[in-house]
C-alpha positions as CSV (number, residue, x, y, z in Angstrom):
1,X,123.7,115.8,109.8
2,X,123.6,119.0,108.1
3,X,124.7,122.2,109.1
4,X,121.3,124.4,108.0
5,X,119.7,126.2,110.5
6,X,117.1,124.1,112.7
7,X,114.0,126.3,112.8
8,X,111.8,125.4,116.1
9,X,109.1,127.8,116.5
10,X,108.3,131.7,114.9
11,X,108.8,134.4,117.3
12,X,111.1,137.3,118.5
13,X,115.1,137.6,119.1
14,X,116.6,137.8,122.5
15,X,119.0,140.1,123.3
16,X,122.9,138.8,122.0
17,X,124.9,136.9,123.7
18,X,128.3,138.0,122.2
19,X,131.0,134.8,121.3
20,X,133.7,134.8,118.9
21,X,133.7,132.0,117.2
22,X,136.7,130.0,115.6
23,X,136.8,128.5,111.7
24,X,136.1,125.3,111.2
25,X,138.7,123.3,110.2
26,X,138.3,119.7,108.7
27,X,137.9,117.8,111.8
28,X,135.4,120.6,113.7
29,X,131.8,121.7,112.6
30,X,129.6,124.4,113.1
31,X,125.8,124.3,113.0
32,X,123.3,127.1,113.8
33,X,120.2,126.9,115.8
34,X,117.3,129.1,115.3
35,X,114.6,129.6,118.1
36,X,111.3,131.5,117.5
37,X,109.9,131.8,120.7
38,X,111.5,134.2,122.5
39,X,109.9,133.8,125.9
40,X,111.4,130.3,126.2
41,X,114.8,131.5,125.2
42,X,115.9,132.7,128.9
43,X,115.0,129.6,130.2
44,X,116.9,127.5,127.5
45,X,120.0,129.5,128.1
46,X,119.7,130.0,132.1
47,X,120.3,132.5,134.3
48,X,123.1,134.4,133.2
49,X,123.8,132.2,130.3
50,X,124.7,129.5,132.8
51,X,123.5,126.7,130.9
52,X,125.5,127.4,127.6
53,X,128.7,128.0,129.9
54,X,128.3,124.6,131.6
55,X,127.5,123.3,127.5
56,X,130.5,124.7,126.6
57,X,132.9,123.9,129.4
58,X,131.7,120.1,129.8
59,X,132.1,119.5,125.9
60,X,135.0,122.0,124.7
61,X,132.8,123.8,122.1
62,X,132.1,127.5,121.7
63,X,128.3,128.8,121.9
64,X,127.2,132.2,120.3
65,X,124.3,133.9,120.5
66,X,123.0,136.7,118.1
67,X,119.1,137.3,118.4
68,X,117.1,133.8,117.8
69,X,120.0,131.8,116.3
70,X,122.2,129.9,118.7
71,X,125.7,128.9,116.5
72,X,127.7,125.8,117.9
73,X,131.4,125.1,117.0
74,X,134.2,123.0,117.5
75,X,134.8,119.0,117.5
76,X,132.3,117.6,115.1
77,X,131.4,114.6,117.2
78,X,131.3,117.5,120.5
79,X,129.1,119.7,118.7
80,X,126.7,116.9,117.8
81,X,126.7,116.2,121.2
82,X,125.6,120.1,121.9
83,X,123.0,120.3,119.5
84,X,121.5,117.1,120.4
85,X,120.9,118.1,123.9
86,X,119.8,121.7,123.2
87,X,117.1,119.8,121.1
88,X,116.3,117.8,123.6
89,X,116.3,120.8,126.5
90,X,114.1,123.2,124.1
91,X,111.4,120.6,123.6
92,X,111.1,120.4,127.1
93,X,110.2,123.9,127.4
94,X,107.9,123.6,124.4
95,X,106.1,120.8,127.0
96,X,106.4,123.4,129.8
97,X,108.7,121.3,131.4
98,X,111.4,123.1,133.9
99,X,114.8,123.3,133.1
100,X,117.7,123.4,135.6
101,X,121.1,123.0,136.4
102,X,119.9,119.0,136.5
103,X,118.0,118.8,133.2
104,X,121.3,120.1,131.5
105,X,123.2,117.9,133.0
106,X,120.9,115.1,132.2
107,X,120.2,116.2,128.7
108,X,124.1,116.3,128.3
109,X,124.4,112.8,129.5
110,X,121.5,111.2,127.3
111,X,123.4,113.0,123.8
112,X,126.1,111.6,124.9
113,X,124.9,108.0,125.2
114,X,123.6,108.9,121.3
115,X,127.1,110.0,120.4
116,X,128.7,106.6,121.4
117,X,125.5,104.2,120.5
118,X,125.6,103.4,124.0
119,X,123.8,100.0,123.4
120,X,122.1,100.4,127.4
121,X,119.5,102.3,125.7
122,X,117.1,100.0,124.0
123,X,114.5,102.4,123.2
124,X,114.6,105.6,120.7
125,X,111.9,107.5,122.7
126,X,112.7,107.9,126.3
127,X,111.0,105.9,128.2
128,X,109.0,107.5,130.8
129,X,107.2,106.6,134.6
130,X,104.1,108.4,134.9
131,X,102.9,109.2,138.0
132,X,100.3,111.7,139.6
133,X,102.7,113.8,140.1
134,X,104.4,114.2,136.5
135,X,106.8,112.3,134.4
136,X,109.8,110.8,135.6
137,X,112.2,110.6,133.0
138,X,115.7,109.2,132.8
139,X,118.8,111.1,133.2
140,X,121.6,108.5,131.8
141,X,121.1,105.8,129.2
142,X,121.4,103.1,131.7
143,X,118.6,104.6,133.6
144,X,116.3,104.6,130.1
145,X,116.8,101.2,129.6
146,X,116.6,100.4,133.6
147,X,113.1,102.0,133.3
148,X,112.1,99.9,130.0
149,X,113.4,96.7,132.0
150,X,110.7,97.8,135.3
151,X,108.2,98.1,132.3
152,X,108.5,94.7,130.3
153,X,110.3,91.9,133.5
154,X,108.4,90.2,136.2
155,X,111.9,90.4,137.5
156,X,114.7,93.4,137.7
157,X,118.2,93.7,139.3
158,X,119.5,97.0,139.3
159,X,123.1,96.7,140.2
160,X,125.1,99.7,140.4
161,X,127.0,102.5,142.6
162,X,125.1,104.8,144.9
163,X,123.5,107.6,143.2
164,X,122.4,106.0,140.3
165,X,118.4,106.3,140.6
166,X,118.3,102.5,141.4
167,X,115.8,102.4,144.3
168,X,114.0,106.0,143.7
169,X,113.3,104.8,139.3
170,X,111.6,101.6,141.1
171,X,109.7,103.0,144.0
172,X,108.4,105.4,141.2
173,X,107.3,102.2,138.8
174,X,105.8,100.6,142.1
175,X,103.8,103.8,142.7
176,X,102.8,104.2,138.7
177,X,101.5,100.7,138.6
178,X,99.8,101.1,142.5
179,X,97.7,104.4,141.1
180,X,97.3,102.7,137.7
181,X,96.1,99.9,139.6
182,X,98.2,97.1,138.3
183,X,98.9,95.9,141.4
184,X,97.2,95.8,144.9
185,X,100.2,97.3,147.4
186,X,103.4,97.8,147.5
187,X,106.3,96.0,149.6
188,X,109.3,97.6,150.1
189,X,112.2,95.7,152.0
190,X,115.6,96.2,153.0
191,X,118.5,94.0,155.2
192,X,118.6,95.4,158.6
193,X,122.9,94.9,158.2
194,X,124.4,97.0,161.1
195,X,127.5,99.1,159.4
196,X,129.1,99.9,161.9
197,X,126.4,100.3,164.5
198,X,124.7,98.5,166.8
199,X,120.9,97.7,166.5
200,X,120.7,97.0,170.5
201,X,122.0,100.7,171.8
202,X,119.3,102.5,169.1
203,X,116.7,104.3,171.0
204,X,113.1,102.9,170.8
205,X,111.0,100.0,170.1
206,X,111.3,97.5,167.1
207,X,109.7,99.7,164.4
208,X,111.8,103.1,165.9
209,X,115.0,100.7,165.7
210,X,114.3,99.5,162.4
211,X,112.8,102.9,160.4
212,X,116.7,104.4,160.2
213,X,117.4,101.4,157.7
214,X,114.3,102.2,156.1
215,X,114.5,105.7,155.5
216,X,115.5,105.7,151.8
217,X,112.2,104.1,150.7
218,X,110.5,106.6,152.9
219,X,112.0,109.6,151.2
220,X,111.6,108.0,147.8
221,X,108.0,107.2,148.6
222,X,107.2,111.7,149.4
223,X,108.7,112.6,146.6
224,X,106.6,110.5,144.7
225,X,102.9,111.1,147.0
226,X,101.8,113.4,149.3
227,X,102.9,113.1,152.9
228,X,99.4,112.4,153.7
229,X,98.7,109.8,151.2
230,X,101.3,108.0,152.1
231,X,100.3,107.8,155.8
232,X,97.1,106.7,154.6
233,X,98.5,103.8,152.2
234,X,100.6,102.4,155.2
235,X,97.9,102.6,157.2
236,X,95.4,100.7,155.4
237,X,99.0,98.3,154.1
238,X,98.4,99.7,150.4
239,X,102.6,100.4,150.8
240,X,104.5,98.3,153.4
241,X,107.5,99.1,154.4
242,X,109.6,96.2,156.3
243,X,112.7,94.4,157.5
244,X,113.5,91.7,155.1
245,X,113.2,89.2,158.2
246,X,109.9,89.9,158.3
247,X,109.5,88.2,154.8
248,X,109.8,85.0,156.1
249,X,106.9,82.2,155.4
250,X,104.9,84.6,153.3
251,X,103.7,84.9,149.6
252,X,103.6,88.1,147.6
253,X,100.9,88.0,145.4
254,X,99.6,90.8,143.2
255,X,102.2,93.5,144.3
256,X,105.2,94.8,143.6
257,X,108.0,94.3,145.6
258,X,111.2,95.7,145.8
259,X,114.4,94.3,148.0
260,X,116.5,96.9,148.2
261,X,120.2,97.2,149.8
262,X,120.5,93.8,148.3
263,X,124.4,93.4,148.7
264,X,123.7,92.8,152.3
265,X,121.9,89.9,152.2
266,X,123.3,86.3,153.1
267,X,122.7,83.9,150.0
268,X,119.9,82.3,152.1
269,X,118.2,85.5,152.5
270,X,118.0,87.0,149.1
271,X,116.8,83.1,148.0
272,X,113.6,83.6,150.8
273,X,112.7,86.9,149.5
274,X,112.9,86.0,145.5
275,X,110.4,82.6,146.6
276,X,108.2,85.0,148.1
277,X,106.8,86.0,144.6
278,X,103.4,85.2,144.2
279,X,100.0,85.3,141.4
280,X,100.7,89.1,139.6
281,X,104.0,90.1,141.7
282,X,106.5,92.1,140.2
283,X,110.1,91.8,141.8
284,X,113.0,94.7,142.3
285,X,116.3,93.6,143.6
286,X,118.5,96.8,143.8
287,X,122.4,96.8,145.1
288,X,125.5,97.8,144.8
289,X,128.3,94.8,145.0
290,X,131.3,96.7,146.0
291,X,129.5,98.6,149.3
292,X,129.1,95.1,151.4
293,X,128.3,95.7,155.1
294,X,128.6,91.9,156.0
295,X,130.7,90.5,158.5
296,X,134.1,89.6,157.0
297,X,134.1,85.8,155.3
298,X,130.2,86.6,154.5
299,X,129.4,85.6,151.1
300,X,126.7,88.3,149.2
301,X,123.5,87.0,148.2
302,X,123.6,89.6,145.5
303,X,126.2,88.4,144.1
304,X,125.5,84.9,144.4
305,X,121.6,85.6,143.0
306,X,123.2,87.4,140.2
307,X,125.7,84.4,138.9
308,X,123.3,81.7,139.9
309,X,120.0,83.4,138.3
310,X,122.6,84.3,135.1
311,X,119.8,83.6,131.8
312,X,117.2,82.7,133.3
313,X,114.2,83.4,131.7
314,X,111.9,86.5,132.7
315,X,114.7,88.4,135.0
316,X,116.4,91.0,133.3
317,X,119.8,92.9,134.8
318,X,120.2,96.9,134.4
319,X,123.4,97.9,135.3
320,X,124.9,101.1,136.0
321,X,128.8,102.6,136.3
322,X,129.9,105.8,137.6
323,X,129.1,107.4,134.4
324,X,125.0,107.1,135.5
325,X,125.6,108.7,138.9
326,X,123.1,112.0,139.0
327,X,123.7,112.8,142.2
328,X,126.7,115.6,142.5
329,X,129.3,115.2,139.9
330,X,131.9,114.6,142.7
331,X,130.4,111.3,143.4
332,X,130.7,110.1,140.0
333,X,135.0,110.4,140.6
334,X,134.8,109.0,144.0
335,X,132.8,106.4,142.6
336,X,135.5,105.8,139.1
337,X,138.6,106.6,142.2
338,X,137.6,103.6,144.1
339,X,136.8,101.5,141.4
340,X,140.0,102.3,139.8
341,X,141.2,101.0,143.3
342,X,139.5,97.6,143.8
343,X,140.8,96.6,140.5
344,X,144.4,97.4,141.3
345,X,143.5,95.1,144.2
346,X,141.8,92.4,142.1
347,X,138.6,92.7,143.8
348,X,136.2,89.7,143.0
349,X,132.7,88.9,142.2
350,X,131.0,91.9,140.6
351,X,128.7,89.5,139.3
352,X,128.5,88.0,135.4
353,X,129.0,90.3,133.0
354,X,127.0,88.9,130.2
355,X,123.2,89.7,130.0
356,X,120.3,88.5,128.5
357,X,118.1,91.3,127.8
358,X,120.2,93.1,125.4
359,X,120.5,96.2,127.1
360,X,124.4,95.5,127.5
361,X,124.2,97.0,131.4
């Protein structure tokens, strides 16, 4: 990649943001950006230049700013890094898309994954789920190639830590696909597994006692719909949201159905729900094998599923780490802490680790 100037768009300067920037040596580079729209400079750089500081202090290079032109240095491979995500950040203001504190973050993460050929991420252009609400697009590689897997498999596991995107990326294909009309309603399903509590003492009939494990496919669903469509949907069982008990003796046909919690299934269980599938169903199985809620000496369907089902053909396996976890960053080193810790303690079954659909998660 050469170090000319990278000319977006005619316009004015923006005031200087002033940075004194070391030589090169052999090892670094240096590359100038130049912006001509001024308007959209504010936005690229954040409030108070926020958004080059957290560039600068999550890759170690040094940003200067002197009218339209935006000069990275340091590390070569860092500064690649930088100027791959600033790319990536400015054409989503050209698009009048937002960008936050999350966006940088994201964009960050994605250059990254570019940097290292992370080979999770199949597809050049982002892939993207499109629903009536806007474009929801991937934050980490893994969740790119997650999101082509939802697209091309009758059949996905996402397997992965907690804040990973897992359940939200599929309720948002389930939705796309319900709108597009691809598919007549969607099922959403998750183990009632008591962790730690007791079923019995919760206030409430059936559904009141049930909703609380269900609540994370509600909140996915709003953010995806109106409140009031999705009252509607449930109400007419477009979108059914249910115990996976209550999956017993049926057959799914022309939806798209999504087991989530999946860890906390017995291997009889997770077996019911995948022979559920039916004329035109589309499958989701999301979970996270190390966050097991059943009783001790209880095998994991998941895990069981995930070694039995191993190259089969049609199913394809996305899996995430702690590098993929979007929610805050502090979760990402709990995450790596304990998993540092259940390999000192030799933890077993994570599932296999070859796949088939060449997305290497």
């Amino acid at each position: 990649m050469n170090t000319a100037p990278i000319v977006f768009r005619a316009g004015e300067a923006r005031g200087p943001r002033p940075a004194s920037l070391p030589p090169t040596s052999p090892e670094q580079r240096s590359v100038t950006l130049q912006f001509d729209d001024n308007a959209l400079l504010p936005l690229l750089y954040g409030e108070h230049d926020r958004h080059l500081a957290r560039i600068e202090q999550r890759l170690g290079v040094r940003l200067g700013s002197r009218g339209n032109r935006l000069t990275i240095a340091g590390g070569a491979a860092r500064t690649e890094v930088a100027e791959v995500a600033l790319r990536a950040l400015w054409r989503r203001l050209e698009k009048g898309q937002p960008v936050g504190t999350a966006e940088v973050e994201a964009a960050l993460r994605m250059a990254e994954g570019d940097a290292e050929g992370d080979p999770r991420l199949p597809l050049q252009d982002r892939p993207e789920i499109r629903t009536r609400k806007g474009a929801i697009a991937p934050r980490t590689p893994a969740q790119a190639g997650y999101i082509d897997l939802l697209a091309r498999q009758e059949m996905v596991f996402g397997i992965g830590p907690a804040g990973t995107g897992k359940t939200y990326l599929a309720v948002a294909q389930g939705v796309a696909l319900l709108q597009a009309g691809r598919v007549d309603r969607i099922v959403l399903s998750r183990p009632a597994v008591e962790a730690g509590e007791r079923l019995g003492f919760l206030p409430g009939d059936l559904k009141e006692k049930v909703d609380p494990y269900l609540r994370p496919l509600y909140d996915a669903l709003h953010d995806m719909l109106p409140a009031e469509q999705v009252a509607r949907r449930i109400t007419s069982g477009e979108i059914e949201i249910a115990p996976l008990a209550f999956m017993r003796g049926r057959t799914l046909a022309h939806c798209y159905a999504i087991l989530d919690e999946a860890q906390n299934t017995t291997p009889a269980q997770i077996k019911m729900f995948l022979t559920r599938m039916g004329e035109g169903t589309r499958m989701v199985i999301t979970g996270d094998p190390t966050q097991v809620d059943l009783p001790s000496g209880q095998r994991s369907g998941l895990i069981d599923a995930l070694n039995i089902l191993d190259g089969v053909d049609g199913i394809g396996v996305a899996r995430f780490d702690e590098r993929d976890v979007v929610r805050h960053p502090l979760v990402a080193r709990i995450v790596a802490a304990y998993g540092r810790a259940d390999g000192q303690a030799g933890q077993p079954g994570r599932g296999p680790k070859k796949e088939r659909d060449g997305t290497g998660q």
